[in-house]
Every structure is written in structure tokens, then in C-alpha cells.
N, C-alpha and C positions, 0 to 999 in steps of 0.2 A: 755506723749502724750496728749498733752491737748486737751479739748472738748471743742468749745467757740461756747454761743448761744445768738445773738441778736435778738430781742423780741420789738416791739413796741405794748403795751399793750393797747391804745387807754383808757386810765384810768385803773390806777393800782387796786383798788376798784372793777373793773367792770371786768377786767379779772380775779383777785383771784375770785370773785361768779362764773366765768364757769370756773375752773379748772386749771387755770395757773400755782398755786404753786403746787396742786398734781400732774402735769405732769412734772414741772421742778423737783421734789424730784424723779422720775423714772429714769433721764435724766443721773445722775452721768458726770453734766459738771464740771469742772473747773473755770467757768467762764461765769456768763452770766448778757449783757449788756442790761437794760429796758431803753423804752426812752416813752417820754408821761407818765408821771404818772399821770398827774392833780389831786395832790396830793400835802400838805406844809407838816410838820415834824407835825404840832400835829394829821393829819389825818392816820399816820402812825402807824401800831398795831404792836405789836412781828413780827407776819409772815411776814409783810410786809417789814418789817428790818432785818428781822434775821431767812428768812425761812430753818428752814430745817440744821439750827447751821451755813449757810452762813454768811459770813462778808458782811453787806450792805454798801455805801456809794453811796453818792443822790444831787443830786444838784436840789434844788425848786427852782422854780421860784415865784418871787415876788406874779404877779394878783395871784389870787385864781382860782382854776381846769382847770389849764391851762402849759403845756408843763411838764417841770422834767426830768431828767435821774438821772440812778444808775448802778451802777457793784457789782454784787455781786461773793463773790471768796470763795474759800473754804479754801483757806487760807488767813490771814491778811494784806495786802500791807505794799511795807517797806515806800512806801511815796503814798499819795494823795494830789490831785491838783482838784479844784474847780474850775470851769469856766478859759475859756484860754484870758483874760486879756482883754475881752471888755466890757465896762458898760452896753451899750445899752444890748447887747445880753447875758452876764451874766446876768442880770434881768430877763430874759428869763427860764434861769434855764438848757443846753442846753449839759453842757459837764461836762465829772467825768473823770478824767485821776488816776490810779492807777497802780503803779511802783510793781513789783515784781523780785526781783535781776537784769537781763538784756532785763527783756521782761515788755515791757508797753500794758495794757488794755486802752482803751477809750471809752467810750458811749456817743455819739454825738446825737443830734437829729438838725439836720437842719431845720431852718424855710420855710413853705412855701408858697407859692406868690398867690396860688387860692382864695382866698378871695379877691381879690383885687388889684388895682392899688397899693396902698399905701404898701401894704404888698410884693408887688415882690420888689418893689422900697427897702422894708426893706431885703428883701431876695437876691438884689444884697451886700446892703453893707456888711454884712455876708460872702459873697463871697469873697468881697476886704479884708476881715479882716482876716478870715479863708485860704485862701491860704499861706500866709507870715507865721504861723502860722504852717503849714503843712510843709511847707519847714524849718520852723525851727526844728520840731520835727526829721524830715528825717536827720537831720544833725548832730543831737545828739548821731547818731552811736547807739544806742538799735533797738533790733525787736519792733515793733510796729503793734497792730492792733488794728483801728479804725472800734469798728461797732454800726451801727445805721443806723435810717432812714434818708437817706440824699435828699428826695425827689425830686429826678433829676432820670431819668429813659436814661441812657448813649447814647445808638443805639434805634436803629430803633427795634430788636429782643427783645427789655428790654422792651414793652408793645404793647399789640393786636393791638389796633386803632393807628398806629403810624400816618398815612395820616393827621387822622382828629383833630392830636394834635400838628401840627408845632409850633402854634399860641399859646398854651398852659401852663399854669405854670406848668414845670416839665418837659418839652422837649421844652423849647427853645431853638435857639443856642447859644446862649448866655452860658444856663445853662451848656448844652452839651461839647462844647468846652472847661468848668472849670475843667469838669469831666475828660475833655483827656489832659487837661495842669498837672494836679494831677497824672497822670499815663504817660504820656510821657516825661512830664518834671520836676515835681519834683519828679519821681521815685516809688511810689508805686505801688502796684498789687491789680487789682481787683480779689479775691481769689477765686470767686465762677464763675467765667468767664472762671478762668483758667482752673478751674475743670470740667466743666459741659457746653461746648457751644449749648446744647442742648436752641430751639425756647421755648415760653411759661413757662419760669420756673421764674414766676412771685409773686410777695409777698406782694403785696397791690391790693384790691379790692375796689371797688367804693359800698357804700348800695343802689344807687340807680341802678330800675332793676333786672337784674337779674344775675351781673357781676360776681357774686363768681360761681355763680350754671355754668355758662356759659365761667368761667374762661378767663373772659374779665380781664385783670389786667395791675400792674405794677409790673417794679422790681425795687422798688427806699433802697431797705435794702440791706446792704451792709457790707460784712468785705475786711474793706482798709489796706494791712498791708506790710512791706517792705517788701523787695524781700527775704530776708533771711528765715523768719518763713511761707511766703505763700508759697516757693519750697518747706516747710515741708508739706501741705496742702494736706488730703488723700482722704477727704470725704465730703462729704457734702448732707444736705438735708432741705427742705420746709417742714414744716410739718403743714398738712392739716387735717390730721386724725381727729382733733378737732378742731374748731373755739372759740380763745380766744379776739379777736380783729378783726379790717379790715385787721388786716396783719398775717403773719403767720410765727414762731419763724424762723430763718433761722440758721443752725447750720454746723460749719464747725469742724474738728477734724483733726490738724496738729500733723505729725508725730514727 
């Protein structure tokens, strides 16, 4: 019964000092997908690689304290994949794919477009390149779950202020519509939708204000995974108990 927990740590450094790895060591997951390290391999200590006798693997990104993902497993993958075959956004540091007999992990971290004209502009091509991409994975016949922050917030229920965010990076239409081509037509399930259609069950908070205290958020965290292993999908939860980042681990447990 696997326990899969994706985690954007807004710097992996800064959530281990408030408690990330001792609370992942309570966790007894299977499997759990970090994205944001803003972290390279020499900033990397034991725990940071190998908490807890976990198998790390990490994709940095080139700039310095800047993006990263990793999966870590409690068992060894029989195959890993580093970045899914784009320059631009492999430089990024952005996705870790790790094969275990017929079930694929993924720690994605999508770019996002709030910074900037320039940076949505880079966060559509992403889009064009990652969808082909997603369709080719779905095609390969394995369970699959992709989780990370995919900073797209799907519906209208997926964050508080939707009115005053049409205009927004993270609920454009644009963005919105890729999200429901992903799930209508190349086939995957948003797994924590399925489980829980309950308003407000949101995984990213804004610092400024007083959005976390006031549970003003988003849900841009996500596990994406075929239809096969999300109909296994039992459980799920946000866990706020503790603040290790802006965001908060989201953990799903398929039967």
C-alpha cells in the first residue's frame, strides 16, 4: 500500500532547520517527492541525500538557490531519468522520474509566470513541451504518478480569491484549459480531487498578509497519476500541523 508525499520545500536547507526531515522520518511513506530545493549537489549533506537510509535522487538546477527536485524511496529504483529531454528547462533542474518494476514516481516542479511577462512567456513554453511529454508517458502502459508543484490552481474551488485572479499567473485560461487537456484528454487523474471535493483544501499560501493564518491559498500541489493506481487512491491529507515552507506536504496513500 504505498504512502506517496509531495512536499515543496521552498529550500531544502530551510525546511530541514523547521523540521521537515524529522517529521518525514514519523511519516513511514514510501515515497516522497521534494521540489524547490535551491540547493547544487555540493550543498547537499547525508540527511539531505539519504534521510533516514532513504535512496535520494535530485535533479539541480544549474543558477545557484534556485529550483531542484528529488524522490526519495525506501527502496532503490530499477531505472532513473533526469530531466524529460528539454535544454531550456532541464537547466532548470525541474523533474526526477524513478521506475520501480511497473509503477513510475515523478517530482515535477513547474515553472511559474508571477514574476513576470518574460517568465509566463517561459512558463507557456514548458506547457508546449510538457504536455507531448505527458502523453508520451501515459502511453507507455505503467501506473504513473506525477507529483509536484505544478503552479496552476485547476477550478475556480482550487484557490479563495478566484474573481480577483482571472488575470493572474496560476489561473489563466490558458493555464487552466492545459490542466483539463491533461485529465480529459491525455488521460490522467487528479487524485486528491477524486478523493476529497471538499472547498478550501488548498497547499500554497502567499507570505504576504495574513494568508496562511486566514487560509487565503492555493492548490497548485498535485499528484497526477493514471487511472489505474489513483482508483487505488484511499486517503489523503494536507498537513498543516506544522509549517515547513509556503506550502504544505500533501500525502496521498493508495491501496
Amino acid at each position: 500500500m504505498p504512502k506517496i508525499i509531495s512536499a515543496n520545500l521552498n529550500g531544502i536547507r530551510s525546511a530541514s532547520s523547521k523540521g521537515f526531515f524529522k517529521w518525514m522520518a514519523t511519516q513511514d511513506a514510501d515515497f516522497v517527492c521534494v521540489q524547490e530545493l535551491k540547493a547544487q549537489a555540493p550543498d547537499m549533506t547525508p540527511e539531505f541525500l539519504n534521510p533516514g537510509g532513504y535512496h535520494g535522487h535530485f535533479h539541480y538546477a544549474e543558477k545557484k538557490g534556485y529550483s531542484g527536485t528529488g524522490v526519495y524511496s525506501k527502496i532503490e529504483p530499477d531505472r532513473v531519468v533526469i530531466g524529460f529531454g528539454s535544454p531550456e528547462f532541464d537547466a532548470e533542474g525541474r523533474y526526477v522520474r524513478c521506475d520501480f518494476g511497473n509503477l513510475t514516481v515523478i517530482s515535477v516542479y513547474c515553472p511559474s509566470g508571477s514574476s513576470g511577462p518574460e517568465r509566463q512567456e517561459a512558463k507557456f513554453r514548458f506547457m508546449d513541451l510538457f504536455l507531448p511529454h505527458l502523453q508520451a508517458l501515459h502511453a507507455e502502459g505503467r501506473e504513473v504518478v506525477i507529483c509536484g508543484d505544478w503552479n496552476i490552481a485547476h477550478k475556480e474551488i482550487d484557490l479563495k480569491n478566484w474573481k480577483g485572479n482571472k488575470k493572474n499567473s496560476g489561473f489563466l485560461p490558458e493555464e487552466r484549459e492545459w490542466m483539463t487537456r491533461i485529465f480529459d484528454e491525455v488521460g490522467f487523474v487528479d487524485v486528491h480531487r477524486g478523493l476529497d471535493p471538499r472547498e478550501e483544501q488548498y497547499t500554497w499560501w502567499s507570505n504576504r498578509g495574513q494568508a496562511y493564518a486566514k487560509n487565503v491559498g492555493w492548490r497548485i500541489d498535485y499528484h497526477v497519476a493514471t487511472p489505474g493506481i489513483a482508483a487505488k487512491a484511499t486517503t489523503v491529507a494536507i498537513y498543516k500541523e506544522e509549517k515547513f515552507s509556503d506550502h504544505a506536504p500533501l500525502t496521498i496513500t493508495y491501496a
